[in-house]
N, C-alpha and C positions, 0 to 999 in steps of 0.2 A: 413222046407221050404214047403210051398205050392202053389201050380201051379193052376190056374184055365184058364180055355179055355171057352169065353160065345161063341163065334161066330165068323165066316168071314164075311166081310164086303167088299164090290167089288165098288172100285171106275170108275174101266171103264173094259172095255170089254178086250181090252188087255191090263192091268194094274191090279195087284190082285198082295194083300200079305197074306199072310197066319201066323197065328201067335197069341200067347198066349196074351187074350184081357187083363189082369190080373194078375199080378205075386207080391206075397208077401214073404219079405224076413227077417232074422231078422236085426240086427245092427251087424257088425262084421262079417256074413258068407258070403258064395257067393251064383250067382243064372246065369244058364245058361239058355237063353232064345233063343229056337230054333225056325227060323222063315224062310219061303220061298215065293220069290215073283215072278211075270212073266211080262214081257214086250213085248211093240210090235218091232218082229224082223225088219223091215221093216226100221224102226230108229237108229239101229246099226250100229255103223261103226266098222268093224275087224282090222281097222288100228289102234283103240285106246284103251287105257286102261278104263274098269271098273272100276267106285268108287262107292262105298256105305259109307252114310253119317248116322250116329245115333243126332238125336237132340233132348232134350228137352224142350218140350216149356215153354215160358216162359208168355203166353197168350193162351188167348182158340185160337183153330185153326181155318181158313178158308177154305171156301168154293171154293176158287180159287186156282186149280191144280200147275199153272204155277206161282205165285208167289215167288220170288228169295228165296230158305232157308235160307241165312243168317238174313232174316227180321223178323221169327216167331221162332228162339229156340237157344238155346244154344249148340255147335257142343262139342259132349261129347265123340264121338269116330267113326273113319274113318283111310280105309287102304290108302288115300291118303295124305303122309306124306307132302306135302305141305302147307297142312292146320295148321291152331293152334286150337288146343285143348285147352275148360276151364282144368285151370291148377290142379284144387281139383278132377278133373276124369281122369285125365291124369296118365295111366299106370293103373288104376283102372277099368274103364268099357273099354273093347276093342272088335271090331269087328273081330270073327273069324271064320264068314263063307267065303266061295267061292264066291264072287260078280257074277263073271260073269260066273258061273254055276247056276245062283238066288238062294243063302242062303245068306241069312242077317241077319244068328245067331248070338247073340252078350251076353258078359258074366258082371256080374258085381262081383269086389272084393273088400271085404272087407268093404261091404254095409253100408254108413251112412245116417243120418235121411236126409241131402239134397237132396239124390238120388229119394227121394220119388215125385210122379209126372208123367205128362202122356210125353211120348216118340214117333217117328213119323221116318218114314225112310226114304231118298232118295237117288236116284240112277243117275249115269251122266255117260255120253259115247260119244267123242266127241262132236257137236256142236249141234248135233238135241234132242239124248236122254240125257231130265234132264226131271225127275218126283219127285214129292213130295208125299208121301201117307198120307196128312194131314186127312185123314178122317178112317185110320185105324191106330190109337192110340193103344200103349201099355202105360199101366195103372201100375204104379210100388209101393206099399209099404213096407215101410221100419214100422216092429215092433221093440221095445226095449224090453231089458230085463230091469224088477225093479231094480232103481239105487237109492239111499238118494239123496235128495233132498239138495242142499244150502241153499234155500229160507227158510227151517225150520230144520236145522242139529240138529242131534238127544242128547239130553240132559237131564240129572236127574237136579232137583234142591230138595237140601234134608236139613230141618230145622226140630229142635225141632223133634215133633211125624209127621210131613206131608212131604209127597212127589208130587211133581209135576214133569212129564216127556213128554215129547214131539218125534214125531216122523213122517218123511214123506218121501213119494218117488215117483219119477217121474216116470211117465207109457204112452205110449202112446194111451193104452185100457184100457177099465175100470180096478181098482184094487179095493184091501180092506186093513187094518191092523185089526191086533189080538192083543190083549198084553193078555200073561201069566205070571204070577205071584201071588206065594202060593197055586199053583196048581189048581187058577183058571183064564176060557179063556173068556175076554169080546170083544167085538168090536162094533163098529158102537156109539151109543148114547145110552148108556146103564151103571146101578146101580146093584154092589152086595156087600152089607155091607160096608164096610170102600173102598172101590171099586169105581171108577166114570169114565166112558170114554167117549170121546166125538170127532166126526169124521167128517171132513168135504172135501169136494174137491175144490179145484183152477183152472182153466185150466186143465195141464194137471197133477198136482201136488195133492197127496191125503194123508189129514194131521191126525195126530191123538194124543189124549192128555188124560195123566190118570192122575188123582188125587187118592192120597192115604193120609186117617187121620186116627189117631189109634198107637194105639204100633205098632211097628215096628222093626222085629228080623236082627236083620247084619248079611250078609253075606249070604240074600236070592239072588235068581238066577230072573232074569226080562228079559222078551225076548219080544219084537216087531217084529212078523210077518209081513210083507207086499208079498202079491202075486196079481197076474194077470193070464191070460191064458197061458203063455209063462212062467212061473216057480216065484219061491219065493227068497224073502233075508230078512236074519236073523240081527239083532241086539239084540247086548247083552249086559245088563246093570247087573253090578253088586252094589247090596244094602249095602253098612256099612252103621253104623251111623253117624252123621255127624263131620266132622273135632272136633266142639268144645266140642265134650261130650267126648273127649281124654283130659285125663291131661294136662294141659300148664302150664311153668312157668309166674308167676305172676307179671306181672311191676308195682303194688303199694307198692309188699315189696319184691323186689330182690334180691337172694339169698346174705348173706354175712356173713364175719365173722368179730371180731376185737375180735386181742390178745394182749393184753398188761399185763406185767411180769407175774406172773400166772392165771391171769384170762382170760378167754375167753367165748364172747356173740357171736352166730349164730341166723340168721333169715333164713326160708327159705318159699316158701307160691306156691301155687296151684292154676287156676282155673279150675274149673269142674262144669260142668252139673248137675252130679248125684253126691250123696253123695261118699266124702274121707277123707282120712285121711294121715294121715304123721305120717314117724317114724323118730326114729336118731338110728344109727348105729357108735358106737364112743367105741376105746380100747375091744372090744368083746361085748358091754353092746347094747340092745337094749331096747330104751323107745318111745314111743309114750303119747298124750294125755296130762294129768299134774301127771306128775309123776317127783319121787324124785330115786337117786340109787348113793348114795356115794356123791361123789363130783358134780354130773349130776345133773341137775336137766330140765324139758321142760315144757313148758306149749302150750296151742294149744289152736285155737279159732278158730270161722268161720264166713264170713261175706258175706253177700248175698253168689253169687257162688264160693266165693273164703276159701281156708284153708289157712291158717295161724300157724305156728308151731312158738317157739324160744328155743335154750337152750343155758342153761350158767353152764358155769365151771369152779372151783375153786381149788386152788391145783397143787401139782408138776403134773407136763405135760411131757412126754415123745414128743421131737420131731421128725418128719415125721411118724405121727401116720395118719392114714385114719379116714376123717368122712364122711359120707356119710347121704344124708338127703332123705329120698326113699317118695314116694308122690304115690296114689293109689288110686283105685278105681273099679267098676263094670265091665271097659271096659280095665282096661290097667295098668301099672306102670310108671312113672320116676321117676329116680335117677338122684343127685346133690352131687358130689363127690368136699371135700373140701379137701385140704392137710397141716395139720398142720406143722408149724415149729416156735420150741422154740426161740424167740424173742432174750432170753437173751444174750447167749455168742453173737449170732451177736452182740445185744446194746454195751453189753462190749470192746469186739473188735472196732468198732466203735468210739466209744466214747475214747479209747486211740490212735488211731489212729490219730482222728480229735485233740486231747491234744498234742500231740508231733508236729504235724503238725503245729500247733497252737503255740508254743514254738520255733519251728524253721524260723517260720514265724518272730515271734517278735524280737528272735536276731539277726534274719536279718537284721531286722527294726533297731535295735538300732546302731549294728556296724556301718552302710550303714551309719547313723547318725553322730557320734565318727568321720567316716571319714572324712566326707564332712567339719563338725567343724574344724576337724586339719588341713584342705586343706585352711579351708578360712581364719585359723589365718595364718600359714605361709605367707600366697601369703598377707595379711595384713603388716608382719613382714618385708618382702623383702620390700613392695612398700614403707613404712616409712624410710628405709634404703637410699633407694636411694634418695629419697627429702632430707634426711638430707646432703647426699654426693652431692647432687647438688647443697643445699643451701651454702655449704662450698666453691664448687670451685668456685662458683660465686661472695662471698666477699673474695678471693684470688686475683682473678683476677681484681676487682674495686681498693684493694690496691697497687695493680704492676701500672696500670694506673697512680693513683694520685702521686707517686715517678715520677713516668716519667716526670710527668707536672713541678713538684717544679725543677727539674733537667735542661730542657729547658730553665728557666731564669736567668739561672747565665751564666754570660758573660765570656768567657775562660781569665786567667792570664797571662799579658808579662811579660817575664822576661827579664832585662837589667842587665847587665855586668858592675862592677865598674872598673875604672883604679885605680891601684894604681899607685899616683905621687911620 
């Protein structure tokens, strides 16, 4: 923290403050700003209470004493709790001298870049004494410490054999950046062999950019220094090579296998950057390449960045055997772990399972059949039964009838009694 004092500055003959024309602070600390002022007695009323008022302006100041304060600044801190306080200083900057002994010491906590700005005091005492001391300003900066930047957040972009990295941070004083790396330090606008940086400033923002072409070792250390007067901040980038110069599995030929009864075909394939190769790891036997070893056999190829392996195997098979298909190179390995198992007894199983199943299904089918057949001759058999028994009682009953009818026209017989004479 540093305090400077240029001078006192006397607006009237009995009106004088005394006080640091100057005070700089950083962001985050505090700063006690000790100040004493005099008034004319003659103005005082003993019956009333002392207020001292801190304001900052919010325009350049005037030249008129008596001017109402609330027209020239913002009330940032006063023992007179009536008032409102802006609310982002409130509890923050606070008056803690003795008013009415004249100290209008006042402290600021926890200093941020707002606070920075010129400041101005006044004093009220009943209805006569109100003074403003617009012409003896206190002058407040607020410095920061080096922070990264959003506007250009720090990042590696790394292809092939080049690096491009960026780098910046906000300062409110001049700053610089450094970039170290392979143990040498460039900054500003400047070339050292495969080395390029280039620096520029924004406002308050100071950017900086390295290019790197050339081999390039993984696992080098890369730091961007930025400092100012007020101290430094590190960033630390670390070098590997980039994502695609690591093994990757292949999606033109995806790992696979097909077994069917003793034979089995595998594919498995890589891309890579830098030269690889593939092995197969199958029953203890390792082949790579185009090689033959019993019942094994592989062949390999390569197309553009991609490897390419196959094998194939012929012969009794042991199942849940491991195979593994290992894929390699300058930078790294993957493995591709398949797990064999013998087709057959499954097939067999299967296959009798689905035959019985099959068999019980049909004479399902057929009984279900046999039934329904002997259901519908029956219910045939019943229904002919009864038309015949109805067609019966019904020419029963038309020949009861027609006796009836013949029966009716015969007229009854008298019988007459002879005498015998």
């Amino acid at each position: 923290m540093e305090l400077l004092q240029i001078g006192v500055l006397s607006q009237h003959a009995d009106y004088t403050l005394t006080a640091t024309a100057f005070v700089s602070v950083q962001r985050g600390l505090q700063v006690h700003i000790p100040c004493q002022f005099t008034y004319n007695k003659q103005h005082a009323n003993s019956f009333s209470t002392f207020y001292g008022y801190w304001f900052k302006n919010k325009k350049e100041p005037v030249q008129c004493a008596s001017v109402p304060s609330q027209s020239q600044g913002l009330l940032v801190a006063t023992n007179n709790e009536g008032q409102t306080i802006k609310e982002s200083t409130k509890n923050r900057i606070q008056l803690d001298g003795d008013v009415e002994q004249g100290n209008c010491s006042f402290q600021i906590n926890d200093a941020q870049l707002e606070d920075e700005g010129s400041y101005y005091f006044r004093v009220e005492q009943g209805d006569i004494l109100k003074y403003s001391f617009y012409l003896k300003t206190l002058q407040v900066t607020v410095t920061d410490y080096l922070r990264p930047s959003s506007t250009h957040p720090a990042n590696c972009i790394h292809e092939d054999n080049a690096l491009s990295c960026i780098c910046s941070f906000q300062s409110q004083v001049p700053a610089q950046i450094q970039w170290q790396v392979e143990g040498e330090t460039l900054s500003g606008n400047s070339t050292r062999g495969a080395l390029q940086v280039m620096s520029w400033v924004h406002t308050n923002v100071v950017v900086s950019s390295l290019n790197f072409s050339g081999n390039l070792e993984g696992g080098q250390p890369l730091i961007c220094l930025g400092s100012n007067a007020f101290g430094t901040y590190v960033v630390h980038f670390r070098l590997s090579s980039p994502t695609k110069d690591y093994l990757q599995p292949s999606s033109t030929h995806p790992a696979n296998c097909i077994h069917e009864d003793n034979a089995l075909f595998c594919i498995c394939s890589f891309q890579s950057q830098v030269p690889a190769q593939i092995q197969w790891q199958v029953e203890g036997e390792t082949l790579s390449g185009n090689s033959t070893r019993g019942a094994l056999q592989t062949m390999s190829w390569v197309r553009t960045n991609e490897v390419v392996s196959s094998l194939n195997f012929s012969g009794s098979l042991e199942g849940g055997q491991p195979l593994i298909c290992l894929g390699s190179n300058a930078l790294g390995t993957y493995a591709v772990h398949f797990r064999l198992n013998s087709p057959t007894k499954d097939a067999y199983v299967t296959i009798l399972v689905s035959a019985v199943c099959g068999s019980l299904i049909t004479a399902s089918i057929f009984l279900l059949s046999l039934c329904l057949s002997r259901l519908r001759k029956t219910q045939k058999e019943k229904q002919e039964k009864e038309e015949k028994e109805s067609s019966y009682n019904m020419r029963a009953h038309q020949a009861m009838d027609e006796n009836n009818a013949i029966y009716c026209n015969v007229q009854p017989m008298r019988c007459y009694a002879r005498s015998k004479f």
